[in-house]
C-alpha positions in Angstrom: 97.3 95.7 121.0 100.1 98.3 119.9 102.3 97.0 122.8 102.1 93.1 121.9 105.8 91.8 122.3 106.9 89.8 118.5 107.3 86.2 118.7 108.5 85.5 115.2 108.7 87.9 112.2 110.0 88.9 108.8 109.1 90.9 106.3 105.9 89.9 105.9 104.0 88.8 109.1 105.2 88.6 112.7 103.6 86.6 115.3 102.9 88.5 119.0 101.9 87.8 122.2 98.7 89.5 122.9 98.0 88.2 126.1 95.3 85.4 128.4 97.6 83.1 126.1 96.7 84.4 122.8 99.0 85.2 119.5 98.2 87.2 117.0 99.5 86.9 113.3 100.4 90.7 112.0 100.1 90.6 108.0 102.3 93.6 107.1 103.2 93.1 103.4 102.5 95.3 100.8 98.8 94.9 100.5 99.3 92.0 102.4 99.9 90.4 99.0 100.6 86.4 99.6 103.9 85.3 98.8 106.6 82.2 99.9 107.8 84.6 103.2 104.7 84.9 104.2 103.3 81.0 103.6 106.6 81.0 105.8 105.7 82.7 108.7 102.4 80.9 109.1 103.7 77.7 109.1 106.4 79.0 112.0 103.3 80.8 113.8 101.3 77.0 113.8 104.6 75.4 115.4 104.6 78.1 117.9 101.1 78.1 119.1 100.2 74.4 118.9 104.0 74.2 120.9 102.9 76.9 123.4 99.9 79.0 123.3 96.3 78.8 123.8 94.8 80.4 120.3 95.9 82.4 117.5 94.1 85.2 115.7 95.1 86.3 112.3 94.7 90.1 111.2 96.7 93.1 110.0 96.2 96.6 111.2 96.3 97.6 107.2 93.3 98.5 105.6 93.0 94.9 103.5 93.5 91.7 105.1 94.6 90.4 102.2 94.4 91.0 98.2 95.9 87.4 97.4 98.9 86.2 95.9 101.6 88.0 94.3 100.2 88.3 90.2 103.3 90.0 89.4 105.6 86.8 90.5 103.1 84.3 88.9 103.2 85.9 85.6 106.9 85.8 85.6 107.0 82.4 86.7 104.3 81.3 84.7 106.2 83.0 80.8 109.0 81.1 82.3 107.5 77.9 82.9 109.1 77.8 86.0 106.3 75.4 87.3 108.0 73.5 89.8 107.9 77.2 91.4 104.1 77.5 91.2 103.1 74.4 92.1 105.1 74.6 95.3 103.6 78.0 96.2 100.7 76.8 95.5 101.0 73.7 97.4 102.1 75.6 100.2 99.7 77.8 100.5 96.9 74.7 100.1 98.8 73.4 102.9 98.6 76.7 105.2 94.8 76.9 104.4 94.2 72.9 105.8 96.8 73.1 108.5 94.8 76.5 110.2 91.8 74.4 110.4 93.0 71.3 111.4 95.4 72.8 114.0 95.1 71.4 117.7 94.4 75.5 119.1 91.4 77.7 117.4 92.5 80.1 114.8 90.1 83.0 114.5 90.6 85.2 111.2 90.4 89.0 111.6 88.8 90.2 108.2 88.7 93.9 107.1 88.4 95.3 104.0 89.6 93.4 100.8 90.1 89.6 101.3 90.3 88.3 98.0 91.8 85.2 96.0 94.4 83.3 98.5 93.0 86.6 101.3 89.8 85.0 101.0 90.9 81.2 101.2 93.2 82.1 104.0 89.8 83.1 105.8 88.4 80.1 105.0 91.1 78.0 106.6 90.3 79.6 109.8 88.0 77.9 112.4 86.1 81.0 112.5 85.9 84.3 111.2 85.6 87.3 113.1 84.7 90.0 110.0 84.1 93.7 110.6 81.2 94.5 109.1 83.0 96.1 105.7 85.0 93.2 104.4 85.0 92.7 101.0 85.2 89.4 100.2 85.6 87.0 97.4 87.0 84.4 94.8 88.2 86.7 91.7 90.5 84.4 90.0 88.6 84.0 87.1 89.1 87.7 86.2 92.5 86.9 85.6 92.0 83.6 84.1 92.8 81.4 86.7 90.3 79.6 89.3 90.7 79.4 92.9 93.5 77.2 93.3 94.6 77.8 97.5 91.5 75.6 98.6 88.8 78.2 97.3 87.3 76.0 94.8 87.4 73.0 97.0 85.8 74.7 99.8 83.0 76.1 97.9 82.3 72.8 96.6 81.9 71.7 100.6 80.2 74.3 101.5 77.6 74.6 98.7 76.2 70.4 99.1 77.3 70.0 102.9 75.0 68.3 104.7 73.0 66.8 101.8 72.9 63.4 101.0 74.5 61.8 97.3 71.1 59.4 97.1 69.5 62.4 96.2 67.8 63.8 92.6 70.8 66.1 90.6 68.1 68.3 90.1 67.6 68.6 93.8 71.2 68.9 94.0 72.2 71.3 91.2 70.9 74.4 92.4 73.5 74.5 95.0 75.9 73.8 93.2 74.8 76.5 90.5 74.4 79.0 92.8 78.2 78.6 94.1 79.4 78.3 90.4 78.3 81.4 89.3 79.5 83.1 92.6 82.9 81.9 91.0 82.3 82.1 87.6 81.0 86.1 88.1 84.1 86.9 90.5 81.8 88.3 93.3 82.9 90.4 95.8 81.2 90.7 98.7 79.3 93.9 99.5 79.7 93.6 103.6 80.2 90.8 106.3 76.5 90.4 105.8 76.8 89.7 102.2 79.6 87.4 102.5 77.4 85.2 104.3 74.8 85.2 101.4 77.4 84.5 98.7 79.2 81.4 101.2 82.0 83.2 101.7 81.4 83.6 105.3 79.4 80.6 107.3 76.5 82.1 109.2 78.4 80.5 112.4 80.9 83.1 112.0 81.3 86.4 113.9 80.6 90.2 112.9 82.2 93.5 114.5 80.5 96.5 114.1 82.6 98.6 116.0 86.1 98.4 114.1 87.8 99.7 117.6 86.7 96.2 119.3 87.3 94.1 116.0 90.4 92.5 117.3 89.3 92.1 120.6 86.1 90.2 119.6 88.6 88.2 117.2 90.5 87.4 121.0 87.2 86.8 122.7 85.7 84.6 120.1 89.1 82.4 120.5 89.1 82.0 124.0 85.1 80.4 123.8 86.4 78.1 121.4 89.0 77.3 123.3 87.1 77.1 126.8 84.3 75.2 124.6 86.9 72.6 124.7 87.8 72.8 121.4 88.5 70.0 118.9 90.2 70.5 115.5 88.1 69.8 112.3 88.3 66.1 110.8 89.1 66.7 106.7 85.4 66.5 105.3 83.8 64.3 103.1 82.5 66.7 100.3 79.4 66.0 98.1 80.4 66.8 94.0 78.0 65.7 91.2 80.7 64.3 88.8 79.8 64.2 85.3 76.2 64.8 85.2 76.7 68.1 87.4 79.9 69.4 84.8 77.8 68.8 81.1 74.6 71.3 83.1 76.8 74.0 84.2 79.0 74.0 80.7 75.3 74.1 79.4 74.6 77.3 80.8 78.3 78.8 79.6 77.4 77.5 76.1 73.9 79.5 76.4 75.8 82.5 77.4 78.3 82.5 75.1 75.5 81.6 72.3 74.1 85.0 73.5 77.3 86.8 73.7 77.4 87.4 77.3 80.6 86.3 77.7 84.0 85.5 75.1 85.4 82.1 74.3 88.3 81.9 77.1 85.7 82.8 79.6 83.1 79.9 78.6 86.4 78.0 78.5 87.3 79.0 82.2 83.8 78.1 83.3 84.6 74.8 81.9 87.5 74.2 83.7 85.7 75.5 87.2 82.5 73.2 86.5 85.6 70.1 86.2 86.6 71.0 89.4 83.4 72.2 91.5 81.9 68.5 90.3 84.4 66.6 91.2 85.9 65.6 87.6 84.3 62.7 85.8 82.9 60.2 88.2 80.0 58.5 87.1 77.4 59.3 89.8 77.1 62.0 92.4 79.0 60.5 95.6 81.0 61.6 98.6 85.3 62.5 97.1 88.3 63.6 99.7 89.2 67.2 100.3 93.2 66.3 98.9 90.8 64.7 95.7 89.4 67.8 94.7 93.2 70.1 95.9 94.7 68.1 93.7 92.2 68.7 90.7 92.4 72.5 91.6 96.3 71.8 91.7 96.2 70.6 88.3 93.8 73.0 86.5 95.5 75.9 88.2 98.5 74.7 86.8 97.3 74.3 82.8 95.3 77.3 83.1 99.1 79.4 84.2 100.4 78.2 80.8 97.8 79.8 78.2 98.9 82.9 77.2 95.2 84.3 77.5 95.6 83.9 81.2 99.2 85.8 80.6 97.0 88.7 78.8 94.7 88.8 81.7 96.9 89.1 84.4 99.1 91.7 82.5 95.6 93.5 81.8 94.7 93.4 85.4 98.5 94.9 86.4 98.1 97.5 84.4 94.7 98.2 85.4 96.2 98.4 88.9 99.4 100.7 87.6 97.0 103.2 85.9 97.3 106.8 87.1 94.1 108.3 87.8 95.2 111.6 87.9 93.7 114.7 85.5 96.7 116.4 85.0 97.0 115.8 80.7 100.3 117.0 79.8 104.2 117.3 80.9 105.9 115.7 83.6 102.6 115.3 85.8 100.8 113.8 83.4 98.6 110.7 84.5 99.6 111.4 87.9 97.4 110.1 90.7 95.5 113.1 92.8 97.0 112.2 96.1 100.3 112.4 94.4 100.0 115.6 92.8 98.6 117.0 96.1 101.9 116.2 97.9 104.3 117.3 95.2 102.7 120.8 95.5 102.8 120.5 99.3 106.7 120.2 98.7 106.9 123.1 96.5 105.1 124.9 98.8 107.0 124.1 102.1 110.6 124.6 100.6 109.4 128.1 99.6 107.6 129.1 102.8 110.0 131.8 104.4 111.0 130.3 108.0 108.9 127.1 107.9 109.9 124.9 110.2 110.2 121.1 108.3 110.8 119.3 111.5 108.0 120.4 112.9 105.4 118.6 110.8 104.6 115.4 111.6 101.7 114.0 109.6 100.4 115.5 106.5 96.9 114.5 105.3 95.5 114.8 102.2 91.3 114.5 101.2 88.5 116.3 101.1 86.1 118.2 103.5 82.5 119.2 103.1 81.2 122.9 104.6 78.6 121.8 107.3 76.3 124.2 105.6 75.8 123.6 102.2 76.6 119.5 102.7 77.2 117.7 99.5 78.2 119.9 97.0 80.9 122.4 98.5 84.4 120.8 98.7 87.3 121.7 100.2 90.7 120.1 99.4 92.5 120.4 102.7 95.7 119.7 104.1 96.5 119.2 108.2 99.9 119.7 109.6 99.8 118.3 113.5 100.5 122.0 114.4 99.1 123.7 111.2 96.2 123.4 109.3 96.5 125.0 105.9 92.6 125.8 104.0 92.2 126.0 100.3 88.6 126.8 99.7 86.9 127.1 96.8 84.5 129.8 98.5 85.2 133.0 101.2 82.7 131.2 103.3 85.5 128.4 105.4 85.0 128.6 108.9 82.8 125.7 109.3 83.7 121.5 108.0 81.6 118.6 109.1 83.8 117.0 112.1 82.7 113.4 110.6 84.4 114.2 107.4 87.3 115.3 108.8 87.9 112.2 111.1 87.2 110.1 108.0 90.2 112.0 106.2 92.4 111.4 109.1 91.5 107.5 109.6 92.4 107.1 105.9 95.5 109.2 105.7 97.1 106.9 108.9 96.3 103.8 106.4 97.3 105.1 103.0 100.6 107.6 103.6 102.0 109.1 100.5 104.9 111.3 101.9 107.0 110.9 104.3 110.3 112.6 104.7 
C-alpha cells in the first residue's frame, strides 16, 4: 500500500486511494497524538468517501495507532481557561467518533500497538475493528485526572447494559456496570486484541490479524464484506444507565477503597464523577437515555474536571514522566540521556574520526541488542548495522554467531523509532 496515490492531506493524516474503491486514512502525527488538524482531516476524508468511494479504512504505518489527544495543548488551554478551545476540540472530536459510525460507507479501524484515550474512542467509532493481535488498548484518562470525554465513557456505558432490559433488578444490572467502571476507574490497558475483547474495548464481532504483513489488507477485506453485505449505517442507540441508584453503589465502593487507603481523595473524587456519568446522572429509575444525553454529561464533567488544578498536577506529572531520560549516564553533559541517544552520539564521534569513511554511503543505522545463538539469554551484544557495514561490539571474543530472529526484531523497530538521521 506504499504506492496508494493521496487524496487529501496535511500534517497530520492524508486520505489515499488504495484501490477496488477503497481509502485509507494515514495517521502520521507525532505519535499520532489527536489534535484540531487532525479532527480536520477526518471530517474532509467522511465528505470524500461518502461523495465517492466505496469504504474507508483508518490506520497508520507508525508503531501506535494512536496515544490520544494532545496533553501538552490541554494543559495550556486548560491554566488559561481558554474553554471555549476545549470544549470545541472536544466537541469535535465527539463528533468525528459518531459521524465514522453513522457514515453511509463502512469504516474499518486498523489498530496496532497503543490506542489509548481519544486512539481508543476513535476505534470505537468505527464500524468495525480490524486489530492486530498486539494492540494495546484502553481508556486511561483517569490517570491524568480526566475521564473519557471523546465518546469513551458513553460508549462503555452502551456496551456494558446493551441488550438488557431497564424492567430488570439493579442488582441484576450492576455487575455490568461495575465491571466497565472499574475498567475505567483502573485505567486498563489491554494486554492484546484478545484482551481488548475481555475488557469491552473490542466487540467480539470485530476482527484480529495475526500476521501484521496482511493487517491492512484484512482491514480492506473486512470493508468490502460490509460493504457487499449491503451495508447500512448504525441508528444512534438507545443506552441502558442506572441513574441514581447505580451512582450512590459504585461511590460505595470508592468510599470502601479510600476508607482502606487504596486510593487518595482526588481519585475517589474522579470515580465519583465517572459513576455520574456511566449511570446516566440522577434519573430516578434505571431507563433507556440518548447517546448526545450522556456526550453532553461527559462534555460537561470533562470540562469541570480541566479546571482543578489536581488534574493540572497530573497531567504535568504524566509529561514529565513521558520527558524523563532513561539513560545511566550520571554526570556531565550526557547525563540522563536516553540509551538510544547516547548510542548515536558515539556513532558520530566515531564516524567523523574514521580515516576515509565514506558518510554518504550509510544509509540506515540501527541501534539494539543481539543475543549469541549459543549461550541465548544472557550474552548481549550492543550492535550497530550500516546497509554496507556492520560494526560488532561484543562483550566476549566468541561473535561469529546472533540469533537471525533477534536481529530482524532490531531492524523492524529501528524502521519505526529513527533516532539519527543526517
Amino acid at each position: 500500500m506504499t504506492d496508494a496515490k493521496p487524496i487529501i492531506s496535511n500534517a497530520d493524516a492524508t486520505l489515499m486511494d488504495i484501490g477496488d474503491g477503497i481509502a485509507r486514512l494515514e495517521l502520521h502525527s507525532k505519535l499520532n497524538i489527536i489534535g484540531d488538524g487532525m479532527l480536520e482531516v477526518f471530517d474532509a476524508a467522511l465528505d470524500e468517501v461518502e461523495t465517492n468511494w466505496t469504504g474507508m479504512i483508518v490506520a497508520t504505518e507508525a508503531k501506535n495507532f494512536s496515544v490520544g489527544l494532545n496533553l501538552i495543548l490541554l494543559l495550556e488551554r486548560a491554566k488559561s481557561k481558554d474553554w471555549d478551545a476545549i470544549s470545541a476540540t472536544l466537541r469535535n472530536l465527539q463528533a468525528v467518533c459518531t459521524r465514522l459510525r453513522m457514515s453511509s460507507k463502512p469504516v474499518v479501524a486498523a489498530t496496532a500497538g497503543m490506542a489509548l484515550g481519544g486512539g481508543c474512542e476513535l476505534a470505537f467509532g468505527a464500524d468495525a475493528v480490524q486489530a492486530f493481535t498486539e494492540s494495546y488498548l484502553g481508556l486511561v484518562e483517569l490517570r491524568v485526572g480526566l475521564i473519557p470525554g471523546g465518546g469513551g465513557t458513553k460508549e462503555m456505558a452502551f456496551r456494558c447494559l446493551e441488550g438488557q432490559s431497564p424492567t430488570a433488578p439493579v442488582q441484576t444490572l450492576f455487575p455490568y456496570v461495575n465491571r466497565a467502571f472499574d475498567t475505567l476507574r483502573e485505567s486498563k490497558v489491554s494486554q492484546n486484541a484478545t484482551d481488548a475483547v475481555e475488557l469491552g474495548y473490542l466487540r467480539r464481532t470485530d476482527a484480529i490479524s495475526s500476521n501484521q504483513e496482511t493487517h491492512l489488507e484484512d482491514a480492506k477485506g473486512l470493508v468490502l464484506s460490509l460493504h457487499k453485505a449491503d451495508y447500512r449505517p448504525s441508528e444512534p442507540p438507545q443506552i441502558l444507565v442506572l441513574g441514581e441508584e447505580g451512582i450512590t453503589r459504585l461511590n460505595l465502593q470508592t468510599h470502601l477503597l479510600r476508607q482502606a487507603g487504596t486510593i487518595d481523595d482526588y481519585t475517589q473524587h474522579l470515580g465519583n464523577k465517572l459513576a455520574f456519568v456511566l449511570c446516566g446522572g440522577t434519573l430516578s429509575t434505571p431507563q433507556f437515555v440518548t447517546e448526545q444525553y450522556l456526550l453532553d454529561l461527559e462534555h460537561e464533567v470533562f470540562l469541570s474536571l480541566c479546571g482543578e488544578e489536581e488534574t493540572h498536577s497530573r497531567i504535568e506529572a504524566t509529561l514529565q514522566k513521558a520527558r524523563t531520560a532513561v539513560g545511566r549516564a550520571g554526570r556531565g553533559t550526557l547525563k540522563n540521556t536516553r540509551p538510544d541517544e547516547l548510542a548515536a552520539a558515539a556513532l558520530r564521534g566515531v564516524v567523523e574520526k574514521l580515516p576515509h569513511f565514506d558518510l554518504d554511503a550509510i544509509d540506515d543505522v540501527i541501534i539494539g541488542c543481539a543475543t549469541h545463538e549459543g549461550p541465548q539469554g544472557y550474552k548481549r551484544r550492543p550492535y550497530c548495522q550500516f546497509t554496507r557495514w556492520v560494526f560488532l561490539f561484543p562483550s566476549c571474543s566468541d561473535n561469529n554467531r546472533f540469533c537471525a530472529s533477534g536481529l530482524e526484531t532490531i531492524t523492524m523497530g529501528a524502521e519505526q523509532n529513527p533516532i539519527w538521521t543526517r
